[in-house]
Structures are given as C-alpha cells and as structure tokens.
Steps between C-alpha positions, in 0.01 A plus 500: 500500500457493883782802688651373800404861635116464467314469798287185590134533321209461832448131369807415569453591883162300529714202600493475872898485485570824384265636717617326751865626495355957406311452819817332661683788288260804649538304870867545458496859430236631756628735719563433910170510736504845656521319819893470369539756398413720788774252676777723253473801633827621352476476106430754286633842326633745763582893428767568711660792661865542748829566595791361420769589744874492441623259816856693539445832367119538633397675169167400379270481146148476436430202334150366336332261245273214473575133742371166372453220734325152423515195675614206277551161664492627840788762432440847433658664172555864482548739225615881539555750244558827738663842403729693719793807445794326504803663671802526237791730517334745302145502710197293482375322186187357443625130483206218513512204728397170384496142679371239603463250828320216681426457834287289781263590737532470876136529662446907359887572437636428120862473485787452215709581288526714139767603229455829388671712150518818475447658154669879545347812251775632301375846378384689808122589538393237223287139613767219447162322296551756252556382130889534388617638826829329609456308845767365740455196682613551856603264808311173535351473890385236716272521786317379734159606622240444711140623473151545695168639450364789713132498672383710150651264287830703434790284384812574689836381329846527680805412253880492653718539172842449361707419225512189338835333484729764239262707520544917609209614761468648853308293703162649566178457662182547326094523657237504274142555608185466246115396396367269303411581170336267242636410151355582144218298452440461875193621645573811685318410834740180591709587807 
C-alpha cells in the first residue's frame, strides 16, 4: 500500500519534468544577489536604547528592546517589543510595549506609521513574561515615525505618539537609538 506521505523514490525524478520544475523550485527560493541586498540598508534586528518624553508634563522613561525592520514589496514592516517604567498613580511599573508598523523610504529617511499595546506588570518588581502573574493590558497608541541611519550604521527612530480613538494616554515623544545585531542562526559577522 503506497502513503500519500512518502516521498518520491530518485527514479521517479530521472524524468526531465520533475527535474525540471526542483531546479525551477530551488531557482524560486534562492536568496537576492548581494548586489540587492546591499541596496536595503535598513533591514535587520536592532537593540535599541531612549527616551520617551512626556509632551505636557516633560517627565521622561528609559525605554529599550529589540526593532525589526524588513522590506516587503517595497514597504518597510516593523516590529517592536520594547520595555519601559510606566508612570501609574502609584509609581512606575515595568509595563512592556509591543507593536507593529510599515513605512516607505524617501532617499535615506524611512517614515510611517505604528500601533502600539501596552501590556502593564501587575505585581511590582516581577517580569510581566512570568508564568501565572496577572497582566493588564494598557492604552492602545498610534504613531508615526520617521527613521535614518548614522555614518556608523546606528539606526535612529523618532516616534510622535497618542491615543488611539477611546483610548487613555498622554501624548508623548519617543527617540530610540541602536546597532545591529544578527538573529539566531545568523552568522555573527553580518552588519
């Protein structure tokens, strides 16, 4: 009895047809010329360090994480997941910031817009990622951002924020600043 799940014996590929369409198949799948991809100077895994300041009040919080940015179909897609003290009326909590955005380049300057949710400890002094410990979900944000790359290769992110529409936050305005770092499984000497 012949299981739809077995693979194809090596006799079966000595047909020039199914040859034909694995090279077509391996083709498909090789990865961009370097010449293009030196031409994306922008995508990759950033650790990031800043300041988010409080627009009325002027307060500010340290913020930092990991940015994602990869061009797909000539937009950019971004990824955050960032850690800050969030001010409550009790004092800062160790809330987590999590979002996504897209944006376009003009010549070196990327530009857009994100959405943001904030994901607010519960029991002070424990990680939010912790097993059983209660979170709260806080305000949803949108932004919009514009980024650059320094001489050295820094990535430079500027993010004007506010509340989404029902949503409880004090516009704020956030720089982040941060190196390249490669992913598991990527060779370490990539920029």
């Amino acid at each position: 009895m012949t299981s739809p799940l077995m693979r194809p014996s090596l006799h079966a590929l000595s047909s020039p047809l199914p040859l034909f369409a694995l090279g077509f198949a391996l083709f498909a799948a090789e990865p961009a010329p370097a010449a293009e991809a030196g031409a994306d100077p922008f995508s990759g895994t950033y650790d990031v360090v800043g300041t988010t300041v409080d627009v009325a009040s002027g307060d500010t919080r340290r913020i930092e994480g990991h940015v994602v940015l990869s061009l797909k179909n000539g937009r950019y897609q971004a990824a955050s997941e960032l850690t800050t003290d969030f001010p409550t009326h009790g004092g800062p909590v160790h809330t987590d910031v999590i979002g996504t955005g897209d944006g376009e380049l003009h010549g070196e300057l990327l530009s857009g817009t994100a959405k943001t949710q904030l994901v607010i400890q519960t029991v002070p002094g424990v990680d939010t990622n912790f097993a059983f410990i209660p979170r709260q979900v806080g305000p949803r944000i949108v932004s919009s951002w514009k980024a650059h790359l320094d001489a050295d290769g820094t990535l430079i992110v500027e993010l004007s924020n506010q509340a989404e529409k029902g949503e409880v936050y004090r516009p704020t305005k956030t720089t982040l600043r941060g190196k390249r770092v490669p992913m598991p499984g990527q060779d370490a000497k990539q920029p």
